[in-house]
VOPAGU-2260 file (C-alpha; in pm, 1 decimal, decimal comma):
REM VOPAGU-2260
SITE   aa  ch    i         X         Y         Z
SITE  UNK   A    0   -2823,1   -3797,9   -2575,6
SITE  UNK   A    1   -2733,6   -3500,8   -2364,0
SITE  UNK   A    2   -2879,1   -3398,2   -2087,5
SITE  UNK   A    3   -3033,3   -3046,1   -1991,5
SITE  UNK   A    4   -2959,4   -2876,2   -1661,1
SITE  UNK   A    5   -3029,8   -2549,1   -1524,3
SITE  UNK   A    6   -2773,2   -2353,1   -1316,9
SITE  UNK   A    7   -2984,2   -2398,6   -1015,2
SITE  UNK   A    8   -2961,6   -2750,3   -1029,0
SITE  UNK   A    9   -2587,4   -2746,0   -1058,3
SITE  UNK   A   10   -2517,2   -2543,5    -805,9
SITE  UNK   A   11   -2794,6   -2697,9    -578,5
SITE  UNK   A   12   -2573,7   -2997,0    -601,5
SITE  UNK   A   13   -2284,4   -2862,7    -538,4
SITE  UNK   A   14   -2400,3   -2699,7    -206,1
SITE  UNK   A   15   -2511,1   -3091,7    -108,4
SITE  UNK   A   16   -2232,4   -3243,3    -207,9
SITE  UNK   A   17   -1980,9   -3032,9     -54,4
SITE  UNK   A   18   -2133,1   -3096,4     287,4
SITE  UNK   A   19   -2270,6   -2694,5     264,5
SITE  UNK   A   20   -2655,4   -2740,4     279,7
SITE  UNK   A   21   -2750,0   -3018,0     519,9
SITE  UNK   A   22   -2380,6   -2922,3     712,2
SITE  UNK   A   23   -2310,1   -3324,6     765,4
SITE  UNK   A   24   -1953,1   -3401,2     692,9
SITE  UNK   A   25   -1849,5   -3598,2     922,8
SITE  UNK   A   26   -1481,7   -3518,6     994,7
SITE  UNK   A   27   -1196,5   -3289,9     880,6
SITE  UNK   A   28   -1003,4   -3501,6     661,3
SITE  UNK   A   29   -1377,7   -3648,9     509,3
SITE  UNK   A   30   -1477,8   -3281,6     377,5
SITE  UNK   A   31   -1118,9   -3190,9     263,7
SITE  UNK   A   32   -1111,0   -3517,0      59,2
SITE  UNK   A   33   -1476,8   -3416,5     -65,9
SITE  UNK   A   34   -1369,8   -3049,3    -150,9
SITE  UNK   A   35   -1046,4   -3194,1    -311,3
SITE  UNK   A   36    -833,2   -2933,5     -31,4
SITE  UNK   A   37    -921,1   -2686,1     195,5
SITE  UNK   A   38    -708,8   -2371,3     126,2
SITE  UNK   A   39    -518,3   -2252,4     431,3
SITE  UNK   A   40    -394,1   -1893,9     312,3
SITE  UNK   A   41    -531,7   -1785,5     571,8
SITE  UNK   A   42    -633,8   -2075,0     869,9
SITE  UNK   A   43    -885,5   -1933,0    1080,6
SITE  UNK   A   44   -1108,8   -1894,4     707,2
SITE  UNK   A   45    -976,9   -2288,1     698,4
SITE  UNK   A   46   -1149,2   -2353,3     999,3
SITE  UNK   A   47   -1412,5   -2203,6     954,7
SITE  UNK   A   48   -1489,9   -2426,9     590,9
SITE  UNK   A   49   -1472,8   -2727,2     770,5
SITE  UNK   A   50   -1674,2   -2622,5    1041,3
SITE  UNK   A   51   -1986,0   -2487,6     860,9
SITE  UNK   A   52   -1982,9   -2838,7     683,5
SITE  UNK   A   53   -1951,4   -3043,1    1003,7
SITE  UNK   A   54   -2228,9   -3292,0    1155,5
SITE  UNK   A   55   -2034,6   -3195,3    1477,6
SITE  UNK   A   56   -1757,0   -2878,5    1449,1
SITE  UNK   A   57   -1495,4   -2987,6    1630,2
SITE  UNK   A   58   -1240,2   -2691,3    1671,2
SITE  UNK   A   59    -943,0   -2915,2    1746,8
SITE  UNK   A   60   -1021,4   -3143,9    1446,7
SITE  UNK   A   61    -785,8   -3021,6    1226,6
SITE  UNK   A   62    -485,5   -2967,4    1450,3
SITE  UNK   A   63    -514,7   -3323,5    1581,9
SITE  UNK   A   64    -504,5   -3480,9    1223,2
SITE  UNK   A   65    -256,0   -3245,7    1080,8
SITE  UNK   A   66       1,9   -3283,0    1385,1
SITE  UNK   A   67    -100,0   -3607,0    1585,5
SITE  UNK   A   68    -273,2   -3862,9    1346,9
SITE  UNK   A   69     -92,7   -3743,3    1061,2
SITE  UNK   A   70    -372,7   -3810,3     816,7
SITE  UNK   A   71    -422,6   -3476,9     686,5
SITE  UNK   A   72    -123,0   -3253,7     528,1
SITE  UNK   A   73     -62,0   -2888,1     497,5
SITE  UNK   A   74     167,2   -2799,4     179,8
SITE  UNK   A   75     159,0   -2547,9    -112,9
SITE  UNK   A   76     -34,0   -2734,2    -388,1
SITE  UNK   A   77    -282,4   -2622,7    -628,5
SITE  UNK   A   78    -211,2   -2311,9    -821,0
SITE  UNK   A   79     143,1   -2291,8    -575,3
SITE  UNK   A   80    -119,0   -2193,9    -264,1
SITE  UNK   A   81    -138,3   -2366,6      75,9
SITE  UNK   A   82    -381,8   -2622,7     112,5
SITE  UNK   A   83    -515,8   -2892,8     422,9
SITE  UNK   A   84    -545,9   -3249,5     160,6
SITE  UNK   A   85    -597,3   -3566,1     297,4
SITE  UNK   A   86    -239,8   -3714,4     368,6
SITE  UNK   A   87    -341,8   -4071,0     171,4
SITE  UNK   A   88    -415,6   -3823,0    -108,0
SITE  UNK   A   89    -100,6   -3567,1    -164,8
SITE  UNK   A   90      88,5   -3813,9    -385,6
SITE  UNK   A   91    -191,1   -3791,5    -630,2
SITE  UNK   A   92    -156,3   -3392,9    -642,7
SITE  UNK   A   93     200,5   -3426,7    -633,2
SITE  UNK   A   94     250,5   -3635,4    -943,6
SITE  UNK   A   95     -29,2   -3479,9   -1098,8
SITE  UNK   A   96     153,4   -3118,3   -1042,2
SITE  UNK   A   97     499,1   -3220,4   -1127,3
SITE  UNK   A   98     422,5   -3244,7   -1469,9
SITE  UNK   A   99     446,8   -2850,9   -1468,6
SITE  UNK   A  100     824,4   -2785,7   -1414,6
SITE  UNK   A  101     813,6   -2353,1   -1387,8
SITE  UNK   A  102    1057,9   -2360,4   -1202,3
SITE  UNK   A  103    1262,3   -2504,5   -1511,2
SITE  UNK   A  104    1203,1   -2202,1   -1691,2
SITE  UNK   A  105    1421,5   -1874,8   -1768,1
SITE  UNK   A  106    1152,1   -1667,7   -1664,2
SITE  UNK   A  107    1067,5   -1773,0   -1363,3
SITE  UNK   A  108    1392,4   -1776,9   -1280,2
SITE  UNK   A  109    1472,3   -1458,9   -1367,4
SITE  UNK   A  110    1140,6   -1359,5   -1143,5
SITE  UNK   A  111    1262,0   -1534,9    -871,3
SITE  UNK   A  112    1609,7   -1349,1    -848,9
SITE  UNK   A  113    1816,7   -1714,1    -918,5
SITE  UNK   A  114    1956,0   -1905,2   -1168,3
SITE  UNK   A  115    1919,9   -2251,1   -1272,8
SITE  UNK   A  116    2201,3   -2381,0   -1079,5
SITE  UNK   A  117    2089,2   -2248,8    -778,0
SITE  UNK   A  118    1735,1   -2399,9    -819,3
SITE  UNK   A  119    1818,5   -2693,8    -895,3
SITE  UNK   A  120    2116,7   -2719,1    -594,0
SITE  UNK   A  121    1856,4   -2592,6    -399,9
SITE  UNK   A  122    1587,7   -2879,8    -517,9
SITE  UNK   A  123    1885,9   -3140,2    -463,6
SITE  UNK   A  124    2005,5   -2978,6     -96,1
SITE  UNK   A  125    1655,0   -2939,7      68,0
SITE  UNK   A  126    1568,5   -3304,9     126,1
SITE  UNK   A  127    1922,6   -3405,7     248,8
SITE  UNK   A  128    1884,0   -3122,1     508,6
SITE  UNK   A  129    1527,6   -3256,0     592,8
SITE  UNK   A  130    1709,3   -3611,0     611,7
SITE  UNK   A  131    1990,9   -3545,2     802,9
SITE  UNK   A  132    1986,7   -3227,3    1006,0
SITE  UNK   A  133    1985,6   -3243,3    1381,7
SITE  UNK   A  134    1802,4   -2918,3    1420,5
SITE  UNK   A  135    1480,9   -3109,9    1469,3
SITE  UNK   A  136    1177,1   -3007,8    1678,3
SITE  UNK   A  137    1139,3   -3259,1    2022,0
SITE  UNK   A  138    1085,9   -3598,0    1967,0
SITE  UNK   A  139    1126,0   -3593,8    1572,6
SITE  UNK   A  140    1419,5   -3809,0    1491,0
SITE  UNK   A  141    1366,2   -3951,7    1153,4
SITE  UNK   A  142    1424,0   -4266,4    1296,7
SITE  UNK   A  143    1264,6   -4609,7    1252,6
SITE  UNK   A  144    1165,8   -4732,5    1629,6
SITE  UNK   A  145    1143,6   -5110,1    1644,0
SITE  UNK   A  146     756,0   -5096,2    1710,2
SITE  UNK   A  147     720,0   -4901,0    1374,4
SITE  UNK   A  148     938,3   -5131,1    1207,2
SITE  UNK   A  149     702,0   -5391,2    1262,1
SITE  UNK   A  150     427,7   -5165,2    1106,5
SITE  UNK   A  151     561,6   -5019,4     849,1
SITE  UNK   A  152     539,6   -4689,3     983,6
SITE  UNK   A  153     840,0   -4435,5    1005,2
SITE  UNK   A  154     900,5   -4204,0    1292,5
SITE  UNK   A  155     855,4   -3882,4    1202,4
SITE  UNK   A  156    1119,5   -3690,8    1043,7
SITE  UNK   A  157    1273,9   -3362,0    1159,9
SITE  UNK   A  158    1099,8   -3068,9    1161,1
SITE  UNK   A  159    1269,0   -2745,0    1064,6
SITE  UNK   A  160    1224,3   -2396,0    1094,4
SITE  UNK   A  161    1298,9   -2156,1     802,5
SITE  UNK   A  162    1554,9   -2041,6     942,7
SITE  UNK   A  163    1716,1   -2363,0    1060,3
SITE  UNK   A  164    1632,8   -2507,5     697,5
SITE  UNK   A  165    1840,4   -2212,1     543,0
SITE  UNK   A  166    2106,4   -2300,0     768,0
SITE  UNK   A  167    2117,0   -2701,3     675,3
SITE  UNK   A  168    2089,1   -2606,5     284,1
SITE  UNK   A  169    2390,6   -2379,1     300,0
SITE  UNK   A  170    2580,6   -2654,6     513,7
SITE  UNK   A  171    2476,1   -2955,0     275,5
SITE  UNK   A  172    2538,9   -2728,3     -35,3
SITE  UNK   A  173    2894,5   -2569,3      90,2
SITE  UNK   A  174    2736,2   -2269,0     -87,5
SITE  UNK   A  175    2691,4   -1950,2     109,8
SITE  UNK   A  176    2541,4   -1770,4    -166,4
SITE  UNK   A  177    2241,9   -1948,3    -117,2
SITE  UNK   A  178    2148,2   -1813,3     167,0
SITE  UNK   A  179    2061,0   -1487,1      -2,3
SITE  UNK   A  180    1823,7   -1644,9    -239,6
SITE  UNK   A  181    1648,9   -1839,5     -16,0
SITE  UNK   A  182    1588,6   -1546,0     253,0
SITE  UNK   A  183    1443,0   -1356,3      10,4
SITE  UNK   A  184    1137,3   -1409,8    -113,7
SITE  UNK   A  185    1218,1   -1769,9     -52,1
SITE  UNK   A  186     892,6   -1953,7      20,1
SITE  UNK   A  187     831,5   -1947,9    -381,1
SITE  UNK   A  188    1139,8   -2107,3    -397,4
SITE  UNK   A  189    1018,7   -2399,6    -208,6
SITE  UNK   A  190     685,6   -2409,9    -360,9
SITE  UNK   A  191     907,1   -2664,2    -620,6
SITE  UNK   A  192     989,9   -2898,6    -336,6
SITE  UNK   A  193     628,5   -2896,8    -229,4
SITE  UNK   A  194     475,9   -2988,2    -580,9
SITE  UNK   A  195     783,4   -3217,2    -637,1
SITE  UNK   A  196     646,6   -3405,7    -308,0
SITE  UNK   A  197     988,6   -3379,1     -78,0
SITE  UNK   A  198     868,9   -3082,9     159,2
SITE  UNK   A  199     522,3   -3041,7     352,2
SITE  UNK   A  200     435,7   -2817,6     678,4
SITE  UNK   A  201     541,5   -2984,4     981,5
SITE  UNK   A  202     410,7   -2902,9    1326,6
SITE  UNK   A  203     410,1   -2546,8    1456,2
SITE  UNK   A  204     719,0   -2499,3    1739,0
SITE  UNK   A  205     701,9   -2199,5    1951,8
SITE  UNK   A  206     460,7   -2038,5    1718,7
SITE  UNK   A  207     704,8   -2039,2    1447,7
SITE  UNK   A  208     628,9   -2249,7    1108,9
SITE  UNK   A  209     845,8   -2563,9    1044,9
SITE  UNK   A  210     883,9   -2816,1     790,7
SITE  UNK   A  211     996,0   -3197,9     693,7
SITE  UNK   A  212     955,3   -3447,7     438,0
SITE  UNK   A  213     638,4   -3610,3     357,2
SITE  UNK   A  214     807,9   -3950,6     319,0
SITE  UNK   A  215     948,5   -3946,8     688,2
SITE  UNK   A  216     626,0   -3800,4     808,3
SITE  UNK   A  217     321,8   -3918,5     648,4
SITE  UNK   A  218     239,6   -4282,3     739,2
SITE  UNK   A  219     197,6   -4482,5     395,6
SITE  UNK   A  220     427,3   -4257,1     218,3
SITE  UNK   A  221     510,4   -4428,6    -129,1
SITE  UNK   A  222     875,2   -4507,3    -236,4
SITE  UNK   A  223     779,4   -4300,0    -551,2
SITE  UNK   A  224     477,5   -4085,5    -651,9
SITE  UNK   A  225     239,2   -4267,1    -916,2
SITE  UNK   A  226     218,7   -4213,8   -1288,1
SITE  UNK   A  227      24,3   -3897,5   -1392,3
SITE  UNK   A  228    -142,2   -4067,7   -1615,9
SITE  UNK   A  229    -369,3   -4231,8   -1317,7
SITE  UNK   A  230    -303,6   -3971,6   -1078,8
SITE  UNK   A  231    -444,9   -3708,8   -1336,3
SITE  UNK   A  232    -790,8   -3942,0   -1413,4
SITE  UNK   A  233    -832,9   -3947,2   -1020,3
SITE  UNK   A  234    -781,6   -3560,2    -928,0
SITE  UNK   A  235   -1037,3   -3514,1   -1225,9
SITE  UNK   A  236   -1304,6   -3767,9   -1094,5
SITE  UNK   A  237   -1276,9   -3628,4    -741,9
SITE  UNK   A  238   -1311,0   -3266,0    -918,7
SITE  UNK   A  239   -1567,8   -3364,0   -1081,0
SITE  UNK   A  240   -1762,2   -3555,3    -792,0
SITE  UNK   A  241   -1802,8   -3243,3    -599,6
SITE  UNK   A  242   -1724,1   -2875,7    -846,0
SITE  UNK   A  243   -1900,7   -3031,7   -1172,6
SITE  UNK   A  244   -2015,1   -3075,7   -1401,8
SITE  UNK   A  245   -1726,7   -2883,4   -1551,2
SITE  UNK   A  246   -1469,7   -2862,6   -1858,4
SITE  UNK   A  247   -1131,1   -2986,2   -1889,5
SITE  UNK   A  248   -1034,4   -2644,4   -1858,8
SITE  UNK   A  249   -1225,6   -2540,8   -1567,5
SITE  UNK   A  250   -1043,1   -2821,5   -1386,9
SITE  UNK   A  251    -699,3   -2696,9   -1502,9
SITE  UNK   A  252    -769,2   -2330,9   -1416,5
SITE  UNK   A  253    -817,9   -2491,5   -1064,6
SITE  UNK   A  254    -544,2   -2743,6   -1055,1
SITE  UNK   A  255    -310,6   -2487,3   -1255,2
SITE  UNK   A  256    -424,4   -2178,2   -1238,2
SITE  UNK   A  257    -505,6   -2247,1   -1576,2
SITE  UNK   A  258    -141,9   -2333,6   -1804,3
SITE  UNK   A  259     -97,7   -2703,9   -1758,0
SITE  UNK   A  260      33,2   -2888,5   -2044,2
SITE  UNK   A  261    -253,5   -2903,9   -2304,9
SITE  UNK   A  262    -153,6   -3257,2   -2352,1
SITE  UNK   A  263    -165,3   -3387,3   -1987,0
SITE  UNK   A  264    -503,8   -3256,0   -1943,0
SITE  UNK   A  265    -661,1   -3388,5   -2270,8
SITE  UNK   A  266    -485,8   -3719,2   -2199,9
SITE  UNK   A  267    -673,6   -3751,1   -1831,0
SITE  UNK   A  268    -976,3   -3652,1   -1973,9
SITE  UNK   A  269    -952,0   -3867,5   -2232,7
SITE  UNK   A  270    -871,0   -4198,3   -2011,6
SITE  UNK   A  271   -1188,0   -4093,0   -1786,1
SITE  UNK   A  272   -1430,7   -4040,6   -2048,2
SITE  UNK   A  273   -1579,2   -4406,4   -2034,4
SITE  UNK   A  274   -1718,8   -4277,1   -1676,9
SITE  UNK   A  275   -1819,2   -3939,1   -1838,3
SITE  UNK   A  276   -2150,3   -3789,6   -1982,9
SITE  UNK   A  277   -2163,3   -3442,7   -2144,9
SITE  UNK   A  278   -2485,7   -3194,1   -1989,4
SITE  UNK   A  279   -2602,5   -2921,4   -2160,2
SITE  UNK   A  280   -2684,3   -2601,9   -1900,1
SITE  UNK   A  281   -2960,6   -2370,2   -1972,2
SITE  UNK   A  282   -2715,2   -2097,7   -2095,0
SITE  UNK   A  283   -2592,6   -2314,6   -2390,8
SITE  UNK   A  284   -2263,2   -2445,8   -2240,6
SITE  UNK   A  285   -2157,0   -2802,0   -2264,4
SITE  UNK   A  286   -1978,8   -2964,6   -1936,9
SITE  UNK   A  287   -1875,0   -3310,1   -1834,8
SITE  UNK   A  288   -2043,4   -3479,2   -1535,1
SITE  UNK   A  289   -1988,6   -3799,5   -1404,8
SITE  UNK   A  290   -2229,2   -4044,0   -1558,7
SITE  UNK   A  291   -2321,6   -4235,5   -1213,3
SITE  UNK   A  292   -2435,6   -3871,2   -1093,3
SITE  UNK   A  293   -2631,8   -3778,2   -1373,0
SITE  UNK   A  294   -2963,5   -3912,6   -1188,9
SITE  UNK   A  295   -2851,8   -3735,6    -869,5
SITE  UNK   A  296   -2785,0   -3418,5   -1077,5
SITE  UNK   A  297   -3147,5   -3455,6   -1292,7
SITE  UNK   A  298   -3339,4   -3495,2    -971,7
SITE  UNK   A  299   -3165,1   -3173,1    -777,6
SITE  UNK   A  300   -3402,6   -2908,0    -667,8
SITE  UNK   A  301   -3279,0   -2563,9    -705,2
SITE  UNK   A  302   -3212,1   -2424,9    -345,6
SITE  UNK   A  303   -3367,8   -2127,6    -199,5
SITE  UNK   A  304   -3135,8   -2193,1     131,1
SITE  UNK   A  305   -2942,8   -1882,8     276,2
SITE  UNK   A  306   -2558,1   -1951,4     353,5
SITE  UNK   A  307   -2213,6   -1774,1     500,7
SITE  UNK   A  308   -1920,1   -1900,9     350,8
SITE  UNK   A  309   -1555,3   -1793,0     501,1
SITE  UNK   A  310   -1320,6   -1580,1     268,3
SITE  UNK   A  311   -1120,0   -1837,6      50,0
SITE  UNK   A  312   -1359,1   -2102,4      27,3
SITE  UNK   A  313   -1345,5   -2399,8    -199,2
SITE  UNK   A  314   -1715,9   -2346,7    -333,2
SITE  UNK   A  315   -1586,1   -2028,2    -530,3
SITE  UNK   A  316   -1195,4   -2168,6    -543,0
SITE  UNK   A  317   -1300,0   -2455,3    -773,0
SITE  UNK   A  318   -1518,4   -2237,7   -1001,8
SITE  UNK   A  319   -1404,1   -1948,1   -1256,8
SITE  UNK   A  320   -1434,3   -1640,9   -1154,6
SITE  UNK   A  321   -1641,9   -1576,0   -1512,8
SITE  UNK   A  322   -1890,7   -1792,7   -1403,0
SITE  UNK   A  323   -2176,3   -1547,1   -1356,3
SITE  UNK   A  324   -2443,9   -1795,6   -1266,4
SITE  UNK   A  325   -2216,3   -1811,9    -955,2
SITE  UNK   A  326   -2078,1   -1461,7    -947,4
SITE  UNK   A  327   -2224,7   -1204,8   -1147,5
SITE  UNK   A  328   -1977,4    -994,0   -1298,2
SITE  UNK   A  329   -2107,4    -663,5   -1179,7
SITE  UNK   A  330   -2027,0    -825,3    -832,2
SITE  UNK   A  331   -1697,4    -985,2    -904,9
SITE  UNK   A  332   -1483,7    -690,7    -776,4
SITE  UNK   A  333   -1644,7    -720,0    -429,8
SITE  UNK   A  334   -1573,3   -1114,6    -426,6
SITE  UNK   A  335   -1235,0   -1145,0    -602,6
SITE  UNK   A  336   -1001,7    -849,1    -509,3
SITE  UNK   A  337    -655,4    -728,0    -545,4
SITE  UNK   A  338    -363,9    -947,3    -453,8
SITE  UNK   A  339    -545,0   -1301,4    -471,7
SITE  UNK   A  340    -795,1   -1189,1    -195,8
SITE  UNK   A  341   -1139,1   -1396,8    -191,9
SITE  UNK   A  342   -1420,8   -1234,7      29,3
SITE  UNK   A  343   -1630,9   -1448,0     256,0
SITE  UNK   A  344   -1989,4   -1481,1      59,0
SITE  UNK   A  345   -2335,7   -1480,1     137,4
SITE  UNK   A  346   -2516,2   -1754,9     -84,3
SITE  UNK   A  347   -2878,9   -1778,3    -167,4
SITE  UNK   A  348   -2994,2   -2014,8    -459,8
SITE  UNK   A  349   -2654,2   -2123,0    -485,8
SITE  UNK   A  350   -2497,8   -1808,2    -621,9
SITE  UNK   A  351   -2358,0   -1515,1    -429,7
SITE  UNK   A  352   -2584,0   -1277,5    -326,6
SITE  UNK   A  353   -2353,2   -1079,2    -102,3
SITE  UNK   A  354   -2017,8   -1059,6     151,4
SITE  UNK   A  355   -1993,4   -1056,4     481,6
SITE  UNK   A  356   -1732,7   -1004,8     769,9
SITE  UNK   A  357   -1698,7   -1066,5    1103,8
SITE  UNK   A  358   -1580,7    -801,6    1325,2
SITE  UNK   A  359   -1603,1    -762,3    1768,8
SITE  UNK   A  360   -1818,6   -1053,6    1780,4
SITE  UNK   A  361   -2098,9    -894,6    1492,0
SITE  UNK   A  362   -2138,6    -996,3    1147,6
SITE  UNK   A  363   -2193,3    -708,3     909,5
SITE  UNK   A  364   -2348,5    -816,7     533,1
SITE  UNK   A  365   -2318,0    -620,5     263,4
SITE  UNK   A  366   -2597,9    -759,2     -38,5
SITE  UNK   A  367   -2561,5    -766,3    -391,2
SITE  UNK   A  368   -2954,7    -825,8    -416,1
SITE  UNK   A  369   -3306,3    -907,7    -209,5
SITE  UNK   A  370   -3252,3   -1252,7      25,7
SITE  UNK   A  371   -3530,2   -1314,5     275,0
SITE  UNK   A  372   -3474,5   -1167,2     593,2
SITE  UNK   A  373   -3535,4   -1447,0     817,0
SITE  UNK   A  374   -3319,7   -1691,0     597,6
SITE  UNK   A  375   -3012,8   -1486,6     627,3
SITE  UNK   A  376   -3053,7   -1429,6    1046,3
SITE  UNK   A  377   -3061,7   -1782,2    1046,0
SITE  UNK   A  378   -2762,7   -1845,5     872,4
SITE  UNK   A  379   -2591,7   -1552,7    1050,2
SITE  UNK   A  380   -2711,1   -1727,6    1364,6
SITE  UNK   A  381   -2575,4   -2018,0    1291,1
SITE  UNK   A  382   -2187,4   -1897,6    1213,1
SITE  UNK   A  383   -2171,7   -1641,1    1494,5
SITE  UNK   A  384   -2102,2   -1927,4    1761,6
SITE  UNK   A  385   -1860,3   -2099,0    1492,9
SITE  UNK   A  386   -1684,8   -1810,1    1469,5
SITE  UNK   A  387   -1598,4   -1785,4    1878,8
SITE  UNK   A  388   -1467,5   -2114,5    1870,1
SITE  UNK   A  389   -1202,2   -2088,1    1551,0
SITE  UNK   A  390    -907,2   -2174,5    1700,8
SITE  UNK   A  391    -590,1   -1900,9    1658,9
SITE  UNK   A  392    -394,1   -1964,9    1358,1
SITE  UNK   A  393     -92,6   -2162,9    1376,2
């Protein structure tokens, strides 16, 4: 039998389960693993999404457990755009992503300005310079220190500027021509690396970006990345435990940006589908929720809660942006603009009502339609002081 749900249930639940309406995650790395990523375009809107969703905001939270506990990671990921992910988790999304080789392709090669034999040298040369290059930051050898031997644990590996990883591909590739294509426009040309699992962001030097290898830097790093097969069914469970109930292809237009391999996603889908009931919305459209949720999902009040979400966050990330029980359509322009560009929303009843911005300390709304007055001071109220304690961007 299927069960009905209303939009205002669904989305109800989603605010709750993505730590939005009662604001009690408990930890940085807790809410990115709940929101499957945090998207880090732009950091201080990073902050800010884990810090509306925090029991306690902590504004050094994230720093410490990207750069000193290690156990969250900052890479390109899903749809080739730069995400905070639990560390124990990027394997998952790695082999999961790797089954979409682009960079294989004559016409993104042709986009990117190089040819096949300098992608690929370029895919072989980048973890040898991570390896072996002695243009590390302080205090990241690479190197196993007896203590961590005993442990398991590696030292961290070096860290690398761009420019000192341009330098140390040229060097371990002999090929000066490749300095060319990887100065220009070159961060899409180590998106590959990224998906492929041998490059992740490593910590900040001097206010410039570095990098290293996620197997010499993340503790627990596997000797290989998992099948897809079971990578796949648990990106789609965790999707699906916080952005559902969805479609297979909602979940690929988030993963993917909406051209994985046909195939791939059908076959996760179909492996999870023991643990899978289909709902029936009050529009007529047919989703996929998990089955132990469906009790959760059947007892969900709609919400009549007020809420100010930062630009780029994962409640409207996860979800098309044809979705117009979330985003009306009229409104879409406003929310999704030119170059990739999400707005920060105002939320009432679990779609977006409006956008805001923050500018000299005052928040300015702009609404799409009525929300009680005393709701929306209240939420206002309670991001302003957020807001003067997100940290500078690294």
């Amino acid at each position: 039998m299927t069960i009905q749900l209303t939009w205002p249930q669904i989305l109800a639940w989603r605010l709750r389960r993505q730590f939005v309406s009662a604001a009690d995650g408990s930890d940085a790395v807790a809410i990115a693993r709940r929101l499957c990523g945090v998207q880090t375009q732009v950091a201080s809107s990073a902050q800010l999404a884990v810090a509306v969703r925090s029991a306690r905001p902590d504004p050094g939270g994230i720093g410490r457990a990207l750069w000193e506990e290690r156990t969250l990671v900052k890479t390109w990921i899903m749809r080739g755009t730069l995400h905070l992910l639990p560390a124990d988790e990027l394997a998952d999304y790695c082999a999961a992503l790797a089954t979409l080789r682009t960079w294989e392709k004559g016409s993104w090669q042709r986009g990117h300005g190089v040819t096949a034999a300098e992608i690929a040298a370029i895919i072989e040369a980048v973890p040898e310079a991570l390896r072996t290059s002695r243009a590390a930051s302080p205090g990241l050898t690479g190197e196993v220190s007896p203590s961590s031997a005993l442990t398991g644990e590696v030292s961290p590996s070096p860290a690398l500027t761009r420019e000192e990883l341009v330098e140390a591909v040229v060097e371990v590739t002999g090929d000066e021509h490749l300095r060319a294509a990887l100065t220009s426009g070159w961060g899409a040309l180590l998106k590959p690396l990224a998906r492929l699992g041998e490059l992740c962001y490593g910590p900040p030097r001097d206010g410039r970006v570095t990098f290293t290898a996620p197997r010499g830097w993340l503790p627990g790093w596997p000797s290989e990345l998992p099948p897809h097969e079971e990578a796949g069914v648990r990106l789609a469970r965790a999707f699906l435990g916080a952005h559902g109930p969805a479609t297979p292809e909602m979940f690929d237009t988030w993963l993917f940006g909406g051209v994985a391999r046909k195939a791939v996603i059908k076959g996760w889908f179909r492996d999870l589908a023991p643990e899978l009931t289909e709902v029936e919305t009050d529009d007529g459209h047919t989703l996929l929720a998990l089955t132990e949720q469906l009790d959760d999902l059947a007892a969900t009040e709609p919400s009549e809660d007020v809420h100010l979400l930062p630009g780029f966050d994962q409640y409207i990330l996860a979800a098309p942006r044809t979705l117009t029980p979330l985003l009306p359509a009229a409104v879409k322009p406003k929310v999704s603009r030119q170059a990739g560009w999400i707005s920060p929303v105002i939320v009432h009843r679990g779609r977006v009502a409006g956008v805001w911005e923050a500018k000299n300390g005052r928040v300015t709304t702009d609404l799409f339609e009525p929300v009680p007055e005393s709701l929306l001071d209240a939420a206002i109220s309670r991001v302003r002081p957020l807001l003067a304690r997100t940290p500078p961007e690294d």
